[in-house]
mmJSON file of the N, C-alpha and C atoms, coordinates in Angstrom:
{"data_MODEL":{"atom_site":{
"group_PDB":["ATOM","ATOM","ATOM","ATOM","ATOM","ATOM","ATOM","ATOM","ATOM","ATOM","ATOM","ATOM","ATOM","ATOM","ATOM","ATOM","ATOM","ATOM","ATOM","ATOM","ATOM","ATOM","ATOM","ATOM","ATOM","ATOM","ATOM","ATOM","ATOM","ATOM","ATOM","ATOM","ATOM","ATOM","ATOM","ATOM","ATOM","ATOM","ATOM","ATOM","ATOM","ATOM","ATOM","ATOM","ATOM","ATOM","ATOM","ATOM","ATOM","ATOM","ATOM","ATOM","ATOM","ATOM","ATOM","ATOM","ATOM","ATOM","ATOM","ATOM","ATOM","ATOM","ATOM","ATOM","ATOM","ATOM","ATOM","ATOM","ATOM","ATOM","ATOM","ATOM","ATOM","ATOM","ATOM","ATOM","ATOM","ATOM","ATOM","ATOM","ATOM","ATOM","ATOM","ATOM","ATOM","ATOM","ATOM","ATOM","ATOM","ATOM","ATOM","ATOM","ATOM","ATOM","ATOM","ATOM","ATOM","ATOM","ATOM","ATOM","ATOM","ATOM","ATOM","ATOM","ATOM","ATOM","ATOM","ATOM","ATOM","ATOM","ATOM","ATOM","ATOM","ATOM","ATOM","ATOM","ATOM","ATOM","ATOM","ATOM","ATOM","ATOM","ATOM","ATOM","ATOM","ATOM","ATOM","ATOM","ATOM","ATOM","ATOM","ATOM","ATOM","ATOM","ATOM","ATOM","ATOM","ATOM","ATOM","ATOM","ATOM","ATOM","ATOM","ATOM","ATOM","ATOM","ATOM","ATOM","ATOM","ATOM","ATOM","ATOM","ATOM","ATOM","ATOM","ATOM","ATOM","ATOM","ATOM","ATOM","ATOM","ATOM","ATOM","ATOM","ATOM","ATOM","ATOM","ATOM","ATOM","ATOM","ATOM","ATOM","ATOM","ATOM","ATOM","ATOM","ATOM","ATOM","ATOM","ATOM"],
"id":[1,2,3,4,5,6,7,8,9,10,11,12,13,14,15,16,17,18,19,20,21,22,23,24,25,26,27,28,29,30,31,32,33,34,35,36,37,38,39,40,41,42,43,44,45,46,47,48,49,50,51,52,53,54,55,56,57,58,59,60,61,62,63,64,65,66,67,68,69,70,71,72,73,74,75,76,77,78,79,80,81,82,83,84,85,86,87,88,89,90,91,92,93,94,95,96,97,98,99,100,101,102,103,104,105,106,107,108,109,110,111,112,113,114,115,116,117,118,119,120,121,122,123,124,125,126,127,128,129,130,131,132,133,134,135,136,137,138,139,140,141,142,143,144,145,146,147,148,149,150,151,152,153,154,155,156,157,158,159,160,161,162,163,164,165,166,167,168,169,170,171,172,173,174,175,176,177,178,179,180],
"type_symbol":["N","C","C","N","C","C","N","C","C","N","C","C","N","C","C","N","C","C","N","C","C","N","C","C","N","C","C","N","C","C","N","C","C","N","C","C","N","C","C","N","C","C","N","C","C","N","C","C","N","C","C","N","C","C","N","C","C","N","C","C","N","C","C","N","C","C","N","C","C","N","C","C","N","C","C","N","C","C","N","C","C","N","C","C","N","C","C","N","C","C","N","C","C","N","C","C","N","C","C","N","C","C","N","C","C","N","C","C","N","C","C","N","C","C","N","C","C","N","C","C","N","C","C","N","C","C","N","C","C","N","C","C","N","C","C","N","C","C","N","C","C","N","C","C","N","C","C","N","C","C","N","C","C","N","C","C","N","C","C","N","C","C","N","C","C","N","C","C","N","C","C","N","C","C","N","C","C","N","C","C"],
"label_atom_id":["N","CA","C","N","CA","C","N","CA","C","N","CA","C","N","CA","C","N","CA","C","N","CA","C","N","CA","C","N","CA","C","N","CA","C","N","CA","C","N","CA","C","N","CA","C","N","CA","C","N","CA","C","N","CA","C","N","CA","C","N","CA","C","N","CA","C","N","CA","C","N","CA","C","N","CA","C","N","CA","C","N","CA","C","N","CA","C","N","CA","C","N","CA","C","N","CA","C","N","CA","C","N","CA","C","N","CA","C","N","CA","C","N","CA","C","N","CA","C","N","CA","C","N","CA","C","N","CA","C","N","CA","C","N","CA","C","N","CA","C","N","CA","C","N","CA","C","N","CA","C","N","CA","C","N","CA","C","N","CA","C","N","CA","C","N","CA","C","N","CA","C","N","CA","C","N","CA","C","N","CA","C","N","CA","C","N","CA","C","N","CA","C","N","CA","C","N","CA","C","N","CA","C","N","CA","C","N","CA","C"],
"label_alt_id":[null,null,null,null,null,null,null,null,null,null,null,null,null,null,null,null,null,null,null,null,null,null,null,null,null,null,null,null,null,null,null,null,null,null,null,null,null,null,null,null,null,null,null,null,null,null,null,null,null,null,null,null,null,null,null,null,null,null,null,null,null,null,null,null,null,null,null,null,null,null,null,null,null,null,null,null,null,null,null,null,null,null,null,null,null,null,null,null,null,null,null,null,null,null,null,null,null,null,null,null,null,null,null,null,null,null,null,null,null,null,null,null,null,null,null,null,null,null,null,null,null,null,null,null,null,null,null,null,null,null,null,null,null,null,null,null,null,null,null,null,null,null,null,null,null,null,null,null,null,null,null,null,null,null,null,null,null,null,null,null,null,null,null,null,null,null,null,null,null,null,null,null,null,null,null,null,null,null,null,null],
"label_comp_id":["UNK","UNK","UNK","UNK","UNK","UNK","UNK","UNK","UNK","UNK","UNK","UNK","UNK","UNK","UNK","UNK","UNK","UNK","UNK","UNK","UNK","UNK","UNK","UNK","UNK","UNK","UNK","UNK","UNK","UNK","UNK","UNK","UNK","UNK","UNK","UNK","UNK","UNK","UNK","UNK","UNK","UNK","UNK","UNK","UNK","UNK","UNK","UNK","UNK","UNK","UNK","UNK","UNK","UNK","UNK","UNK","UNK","UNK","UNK","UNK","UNK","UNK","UNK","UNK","UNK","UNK","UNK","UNK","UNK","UNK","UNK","UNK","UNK","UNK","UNK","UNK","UNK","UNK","UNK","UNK","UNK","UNK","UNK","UNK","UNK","UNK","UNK","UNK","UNK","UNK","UNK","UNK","UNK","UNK","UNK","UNK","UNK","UNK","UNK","UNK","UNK","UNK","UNK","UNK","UNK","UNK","UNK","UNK","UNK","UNK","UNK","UNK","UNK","UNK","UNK","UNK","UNK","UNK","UNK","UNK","UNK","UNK","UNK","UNK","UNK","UNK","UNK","UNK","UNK","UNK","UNK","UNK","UNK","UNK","UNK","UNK","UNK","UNK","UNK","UNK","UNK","UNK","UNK","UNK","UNK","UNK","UNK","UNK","UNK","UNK","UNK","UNK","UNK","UNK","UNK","UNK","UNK","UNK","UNK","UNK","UNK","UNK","UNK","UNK","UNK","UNK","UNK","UNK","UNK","UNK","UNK","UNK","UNK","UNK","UNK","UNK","UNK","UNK","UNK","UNK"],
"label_asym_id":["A","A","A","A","A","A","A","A","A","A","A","A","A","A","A","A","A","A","A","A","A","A","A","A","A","A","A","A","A","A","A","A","A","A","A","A","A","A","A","A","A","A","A","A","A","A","A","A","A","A","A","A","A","A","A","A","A","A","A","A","A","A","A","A","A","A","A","A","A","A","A","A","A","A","A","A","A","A","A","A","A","A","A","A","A","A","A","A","A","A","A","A","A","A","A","A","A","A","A","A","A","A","A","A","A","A","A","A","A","A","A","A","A","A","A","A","A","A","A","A","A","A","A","A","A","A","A","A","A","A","A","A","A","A","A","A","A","A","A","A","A","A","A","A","A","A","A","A","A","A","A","A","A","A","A","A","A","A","A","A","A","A","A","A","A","A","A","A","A","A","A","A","A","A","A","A","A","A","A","A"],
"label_entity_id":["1","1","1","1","1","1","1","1","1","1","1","1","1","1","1","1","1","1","1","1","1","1","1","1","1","1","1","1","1","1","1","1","1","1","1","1","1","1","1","1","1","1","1","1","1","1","1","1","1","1","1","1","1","1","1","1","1","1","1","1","1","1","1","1","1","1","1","1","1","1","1","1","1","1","1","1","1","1","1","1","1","1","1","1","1","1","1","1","1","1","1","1","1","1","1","1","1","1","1","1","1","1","1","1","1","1","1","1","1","1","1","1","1","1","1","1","1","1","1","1","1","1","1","1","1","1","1","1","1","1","1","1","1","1","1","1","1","1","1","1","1","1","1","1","1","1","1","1","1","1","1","1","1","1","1","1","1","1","1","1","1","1","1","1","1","1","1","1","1","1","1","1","1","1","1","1","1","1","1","1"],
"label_seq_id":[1,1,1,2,2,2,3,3,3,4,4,4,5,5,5,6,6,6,7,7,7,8,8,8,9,9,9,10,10,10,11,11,11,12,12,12,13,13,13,14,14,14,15,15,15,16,16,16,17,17,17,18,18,18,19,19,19,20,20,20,21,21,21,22,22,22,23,23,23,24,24,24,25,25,25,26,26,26,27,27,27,28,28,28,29,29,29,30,30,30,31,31,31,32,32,32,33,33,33,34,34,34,35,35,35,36,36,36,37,37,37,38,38,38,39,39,39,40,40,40,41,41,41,42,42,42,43,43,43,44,44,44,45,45,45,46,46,46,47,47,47,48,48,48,49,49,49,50,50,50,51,51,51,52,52,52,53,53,53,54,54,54,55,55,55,56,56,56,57,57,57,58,58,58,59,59,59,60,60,60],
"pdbx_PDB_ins_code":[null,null,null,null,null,null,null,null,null,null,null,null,null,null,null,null,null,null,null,null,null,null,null,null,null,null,null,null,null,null,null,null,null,null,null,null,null,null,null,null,null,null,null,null,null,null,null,null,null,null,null,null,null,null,null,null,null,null,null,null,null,null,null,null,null,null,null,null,null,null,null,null,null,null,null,null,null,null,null,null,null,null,null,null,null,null,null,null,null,null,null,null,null,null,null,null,null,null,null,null,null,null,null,null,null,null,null,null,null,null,null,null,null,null,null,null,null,null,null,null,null,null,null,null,null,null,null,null,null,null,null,null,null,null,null,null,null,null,null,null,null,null,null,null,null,null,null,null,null,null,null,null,null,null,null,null,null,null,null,null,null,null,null,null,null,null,null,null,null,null,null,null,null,null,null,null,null,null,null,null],
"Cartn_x":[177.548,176.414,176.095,175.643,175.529,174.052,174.205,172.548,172.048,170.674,169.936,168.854,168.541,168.128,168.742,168.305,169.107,168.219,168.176,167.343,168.243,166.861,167.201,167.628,168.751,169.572,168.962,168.987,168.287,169.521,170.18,170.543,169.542,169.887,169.171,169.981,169.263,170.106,169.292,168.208,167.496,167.555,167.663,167.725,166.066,165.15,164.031,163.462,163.015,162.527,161.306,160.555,159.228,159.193,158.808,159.163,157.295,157.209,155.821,155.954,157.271,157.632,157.484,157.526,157.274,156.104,156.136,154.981,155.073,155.147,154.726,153.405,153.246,152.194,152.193,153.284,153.466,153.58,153.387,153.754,153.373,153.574,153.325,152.453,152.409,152.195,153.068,152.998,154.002,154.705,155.864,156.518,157.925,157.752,158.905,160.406,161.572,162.356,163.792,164.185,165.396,166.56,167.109,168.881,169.567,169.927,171.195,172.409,172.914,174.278,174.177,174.811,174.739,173.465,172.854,172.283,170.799,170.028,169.369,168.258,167.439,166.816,165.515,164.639,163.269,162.923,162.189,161.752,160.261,160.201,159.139,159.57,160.396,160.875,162.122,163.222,164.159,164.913,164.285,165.31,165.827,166.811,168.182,167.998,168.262,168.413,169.911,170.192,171.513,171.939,172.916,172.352,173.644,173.651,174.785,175.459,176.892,177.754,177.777,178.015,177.539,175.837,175.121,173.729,173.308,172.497,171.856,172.089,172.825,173.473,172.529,171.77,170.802,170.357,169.907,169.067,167.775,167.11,165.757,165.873],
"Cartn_y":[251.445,252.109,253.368,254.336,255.602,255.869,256.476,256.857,257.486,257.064,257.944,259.027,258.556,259.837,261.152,262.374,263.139,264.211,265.35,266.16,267.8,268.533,269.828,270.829,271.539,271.999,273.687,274.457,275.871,276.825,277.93,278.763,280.167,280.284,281.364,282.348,283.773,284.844,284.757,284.441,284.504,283.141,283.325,282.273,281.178,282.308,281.767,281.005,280.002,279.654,279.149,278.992,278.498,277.052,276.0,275.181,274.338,274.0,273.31,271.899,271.7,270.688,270.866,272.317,272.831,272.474,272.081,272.126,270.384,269.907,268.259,267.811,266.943,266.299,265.552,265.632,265.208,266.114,267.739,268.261,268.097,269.228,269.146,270.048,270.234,271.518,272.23,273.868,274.568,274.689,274.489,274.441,275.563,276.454,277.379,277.031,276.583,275.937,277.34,277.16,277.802,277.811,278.036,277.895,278.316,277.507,277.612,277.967,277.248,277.196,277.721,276.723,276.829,275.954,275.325,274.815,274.284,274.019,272.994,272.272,270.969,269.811,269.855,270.024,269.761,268.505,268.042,267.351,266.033,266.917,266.216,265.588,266.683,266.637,266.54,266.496,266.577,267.29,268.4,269.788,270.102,270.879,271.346,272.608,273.511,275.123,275.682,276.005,276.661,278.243,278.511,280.336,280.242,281.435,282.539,282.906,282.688,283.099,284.589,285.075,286.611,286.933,285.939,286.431,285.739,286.354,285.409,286.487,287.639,288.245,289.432,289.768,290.701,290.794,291.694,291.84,291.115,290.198,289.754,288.932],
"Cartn_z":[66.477,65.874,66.684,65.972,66.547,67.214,68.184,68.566,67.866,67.339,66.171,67.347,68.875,69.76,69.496,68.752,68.987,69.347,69.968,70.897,70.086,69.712,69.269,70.953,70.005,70.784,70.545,71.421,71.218,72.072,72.093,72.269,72.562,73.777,74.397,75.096,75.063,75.977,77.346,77.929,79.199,79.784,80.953,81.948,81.991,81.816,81.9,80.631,80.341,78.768,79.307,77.895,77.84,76.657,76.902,76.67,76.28,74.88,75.268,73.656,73.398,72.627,71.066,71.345,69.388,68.684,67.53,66.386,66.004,66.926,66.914,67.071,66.638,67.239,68.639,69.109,70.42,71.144,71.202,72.106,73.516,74.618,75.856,76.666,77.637,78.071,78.467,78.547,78.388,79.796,80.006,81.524,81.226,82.363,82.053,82.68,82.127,83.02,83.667,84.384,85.121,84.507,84.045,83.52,84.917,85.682,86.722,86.346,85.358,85.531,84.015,82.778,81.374,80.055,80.988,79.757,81.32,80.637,81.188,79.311,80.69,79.419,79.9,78.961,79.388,79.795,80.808,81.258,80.4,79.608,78.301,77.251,76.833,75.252,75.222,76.385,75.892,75.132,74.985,74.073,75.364,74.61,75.309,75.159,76.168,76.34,76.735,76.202,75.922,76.733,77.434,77.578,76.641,75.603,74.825,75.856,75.413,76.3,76.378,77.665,77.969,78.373,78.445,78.7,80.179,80.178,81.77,82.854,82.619,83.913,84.072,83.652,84.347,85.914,86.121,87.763,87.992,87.461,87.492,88.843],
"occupancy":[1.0,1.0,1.0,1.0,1.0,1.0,1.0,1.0,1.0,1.0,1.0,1.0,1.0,1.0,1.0,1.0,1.0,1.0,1.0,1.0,1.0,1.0,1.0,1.0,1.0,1.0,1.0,1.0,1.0,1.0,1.0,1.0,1.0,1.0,1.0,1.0,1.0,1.0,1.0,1.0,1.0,1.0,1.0,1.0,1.0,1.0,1.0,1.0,1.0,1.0,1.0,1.0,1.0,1.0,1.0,1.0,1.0,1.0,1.0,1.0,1.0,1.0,1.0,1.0,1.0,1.0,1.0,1.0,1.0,1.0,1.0,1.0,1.0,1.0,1.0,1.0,1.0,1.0,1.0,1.0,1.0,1.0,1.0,1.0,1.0,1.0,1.0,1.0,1.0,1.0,1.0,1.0,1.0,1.0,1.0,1.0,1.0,1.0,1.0,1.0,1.0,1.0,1.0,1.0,1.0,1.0,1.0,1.0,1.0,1.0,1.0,1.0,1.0,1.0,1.0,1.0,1.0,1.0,1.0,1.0,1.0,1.0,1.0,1.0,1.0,1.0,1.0,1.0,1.0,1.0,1.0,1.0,1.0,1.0,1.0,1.0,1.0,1.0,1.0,1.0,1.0,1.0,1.0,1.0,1.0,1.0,1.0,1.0,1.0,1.0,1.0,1.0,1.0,1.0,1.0,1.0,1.0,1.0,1.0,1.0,1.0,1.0,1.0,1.0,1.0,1.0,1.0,1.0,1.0,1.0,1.0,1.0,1.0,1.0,1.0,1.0,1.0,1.0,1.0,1.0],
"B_iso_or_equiv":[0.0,0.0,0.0,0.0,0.0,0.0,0.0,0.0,0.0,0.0,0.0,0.0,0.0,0.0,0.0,0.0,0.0,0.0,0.0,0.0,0.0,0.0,0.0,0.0,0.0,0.0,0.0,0.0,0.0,0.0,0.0,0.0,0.0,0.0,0.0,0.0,0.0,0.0,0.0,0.0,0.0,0.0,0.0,0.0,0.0,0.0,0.0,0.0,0.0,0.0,0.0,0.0,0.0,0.0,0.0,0.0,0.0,0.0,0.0,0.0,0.0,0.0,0.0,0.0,0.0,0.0,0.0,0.0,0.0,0.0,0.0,0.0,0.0,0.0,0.0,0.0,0.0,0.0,0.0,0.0,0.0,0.0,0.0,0.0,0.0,0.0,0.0,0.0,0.0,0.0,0.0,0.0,0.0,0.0,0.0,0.0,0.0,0.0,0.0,0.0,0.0,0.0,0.0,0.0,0.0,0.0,0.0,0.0,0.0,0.0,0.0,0.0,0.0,0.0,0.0,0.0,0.0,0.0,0.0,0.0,0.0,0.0,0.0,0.0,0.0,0.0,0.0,0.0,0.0,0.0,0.0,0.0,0.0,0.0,0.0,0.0,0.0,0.0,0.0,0.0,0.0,0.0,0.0,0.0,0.0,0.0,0.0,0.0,0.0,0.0,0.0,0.0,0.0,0.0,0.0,0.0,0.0,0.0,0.0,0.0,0.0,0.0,0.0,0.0,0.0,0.0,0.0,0.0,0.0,0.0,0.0,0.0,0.0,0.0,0.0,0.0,0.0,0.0,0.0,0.0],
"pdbx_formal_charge":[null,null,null,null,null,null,null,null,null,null,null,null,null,null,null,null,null,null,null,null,null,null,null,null,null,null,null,null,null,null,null,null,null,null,null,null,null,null,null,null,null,null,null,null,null,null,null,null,null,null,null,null,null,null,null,null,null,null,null,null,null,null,null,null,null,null,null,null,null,null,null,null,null,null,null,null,null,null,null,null,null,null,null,null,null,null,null,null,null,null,null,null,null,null,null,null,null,null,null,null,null,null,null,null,null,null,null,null,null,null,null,null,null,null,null,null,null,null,null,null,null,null,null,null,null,null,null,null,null,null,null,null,null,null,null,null,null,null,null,null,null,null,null,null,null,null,null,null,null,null,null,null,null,null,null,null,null,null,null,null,null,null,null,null,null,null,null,null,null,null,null,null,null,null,null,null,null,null,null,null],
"auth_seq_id":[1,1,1,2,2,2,3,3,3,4,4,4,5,5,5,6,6,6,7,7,7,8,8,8,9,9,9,10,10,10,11,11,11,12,12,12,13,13,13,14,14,14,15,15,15,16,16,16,17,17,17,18,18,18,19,19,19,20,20,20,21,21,21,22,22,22,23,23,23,24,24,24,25,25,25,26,26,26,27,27,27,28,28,28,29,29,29,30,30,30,31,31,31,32,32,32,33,33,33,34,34,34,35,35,35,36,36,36,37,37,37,38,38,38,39,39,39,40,40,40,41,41,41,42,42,42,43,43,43,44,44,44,45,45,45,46,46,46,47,47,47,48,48,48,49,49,49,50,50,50,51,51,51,52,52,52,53,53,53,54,54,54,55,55,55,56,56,56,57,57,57,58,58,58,59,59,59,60,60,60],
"auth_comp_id":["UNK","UNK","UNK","UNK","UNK","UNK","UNK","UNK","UNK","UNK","UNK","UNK","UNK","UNK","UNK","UNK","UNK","UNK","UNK","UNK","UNK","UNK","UNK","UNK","UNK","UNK","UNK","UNK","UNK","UNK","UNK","UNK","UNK","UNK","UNK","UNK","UNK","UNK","UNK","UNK","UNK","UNK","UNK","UNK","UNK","UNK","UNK","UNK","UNK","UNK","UNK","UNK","UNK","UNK","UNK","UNK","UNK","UNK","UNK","UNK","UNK","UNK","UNK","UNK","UNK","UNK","UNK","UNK","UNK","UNK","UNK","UNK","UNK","UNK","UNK","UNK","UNK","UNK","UNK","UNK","UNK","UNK","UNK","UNK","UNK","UNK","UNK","UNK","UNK","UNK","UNK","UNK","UNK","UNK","UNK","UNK","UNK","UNK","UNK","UNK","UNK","UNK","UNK","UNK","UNK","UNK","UNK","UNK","UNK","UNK","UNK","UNK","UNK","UNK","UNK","UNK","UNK","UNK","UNK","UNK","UNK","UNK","UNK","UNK","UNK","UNK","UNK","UNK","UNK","UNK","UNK","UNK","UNK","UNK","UNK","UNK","UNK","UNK","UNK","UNK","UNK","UNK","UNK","UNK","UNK","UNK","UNK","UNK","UNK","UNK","UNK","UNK","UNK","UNK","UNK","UNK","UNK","UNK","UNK","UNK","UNK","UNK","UNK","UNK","UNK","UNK","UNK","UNK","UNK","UNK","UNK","UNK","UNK","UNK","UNK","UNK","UNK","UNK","UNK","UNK"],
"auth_asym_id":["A","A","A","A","A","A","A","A","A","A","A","A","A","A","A","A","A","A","A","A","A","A","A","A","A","A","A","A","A","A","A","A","A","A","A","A","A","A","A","A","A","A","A","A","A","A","A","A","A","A","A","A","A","A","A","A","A","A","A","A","A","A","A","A","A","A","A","A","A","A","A","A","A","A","A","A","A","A","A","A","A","A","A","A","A","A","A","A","A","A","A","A","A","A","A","A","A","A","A","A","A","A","A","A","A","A","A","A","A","A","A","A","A","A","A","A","A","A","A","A","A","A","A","A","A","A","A","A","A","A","A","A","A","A","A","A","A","A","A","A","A","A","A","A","A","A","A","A","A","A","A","A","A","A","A","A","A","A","A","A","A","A","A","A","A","A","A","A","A","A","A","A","A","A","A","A","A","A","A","A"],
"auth_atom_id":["N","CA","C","N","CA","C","N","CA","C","N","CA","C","N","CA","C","N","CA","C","N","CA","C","N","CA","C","N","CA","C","N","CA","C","N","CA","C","N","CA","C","N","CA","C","N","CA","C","N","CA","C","N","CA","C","N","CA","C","N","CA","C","N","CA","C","N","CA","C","N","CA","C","N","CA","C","N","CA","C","N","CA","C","N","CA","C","N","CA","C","N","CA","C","N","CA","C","N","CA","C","N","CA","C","N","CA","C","N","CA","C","N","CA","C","N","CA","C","N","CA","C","N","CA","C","N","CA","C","N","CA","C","N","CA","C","N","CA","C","N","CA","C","N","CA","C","N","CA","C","N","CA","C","N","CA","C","N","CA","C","N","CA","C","N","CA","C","N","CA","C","N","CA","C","N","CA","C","N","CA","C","N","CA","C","N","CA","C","N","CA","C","N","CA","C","N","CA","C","N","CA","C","N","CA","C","N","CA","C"],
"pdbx_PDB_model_num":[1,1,1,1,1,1,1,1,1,1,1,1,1,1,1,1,1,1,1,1,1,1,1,1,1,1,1,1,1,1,1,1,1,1,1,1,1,1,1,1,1,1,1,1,1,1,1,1,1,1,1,1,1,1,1,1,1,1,1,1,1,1,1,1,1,1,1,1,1,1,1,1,1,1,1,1,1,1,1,1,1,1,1,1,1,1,1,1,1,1,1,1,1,1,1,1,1,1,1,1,1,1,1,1,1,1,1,1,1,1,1,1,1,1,1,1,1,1,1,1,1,1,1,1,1,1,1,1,1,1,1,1,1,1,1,1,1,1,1,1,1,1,1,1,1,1,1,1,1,1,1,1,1,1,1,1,1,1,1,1,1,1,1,1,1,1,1,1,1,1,1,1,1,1,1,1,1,1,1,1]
}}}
């Protein structure tokens, strides 16, 4: 049987995101998370942040 958990996946060009669990009734408060490497997971909600390949490389 398949896991019916499944966590929206988001694609981003910035390292930095803002994260506050969308237009739920469960949302969160808003926490801005880091992209290190290629992806990171919110800590609330479980969405997934994605970077576009080619982005992230700015001077910030």
């Amino acid at each position: 049987m398949a896991d019916t958990a499944t966590f929206e996946t988001i694609h981003v060009d910035d390292r930095t995101v803002a994260c506050d669990g969308g237009n739920t009734a469960l949302g969160h408060p808003r926490v801005f998370l880091h992209i290190e490497g290629q992806e990171i997971v919110c800590p609330y909600c479980s969405r997934k942040y994605v970077l576009n390949e080619g982005a992230g490389h700015g001077g910030h």
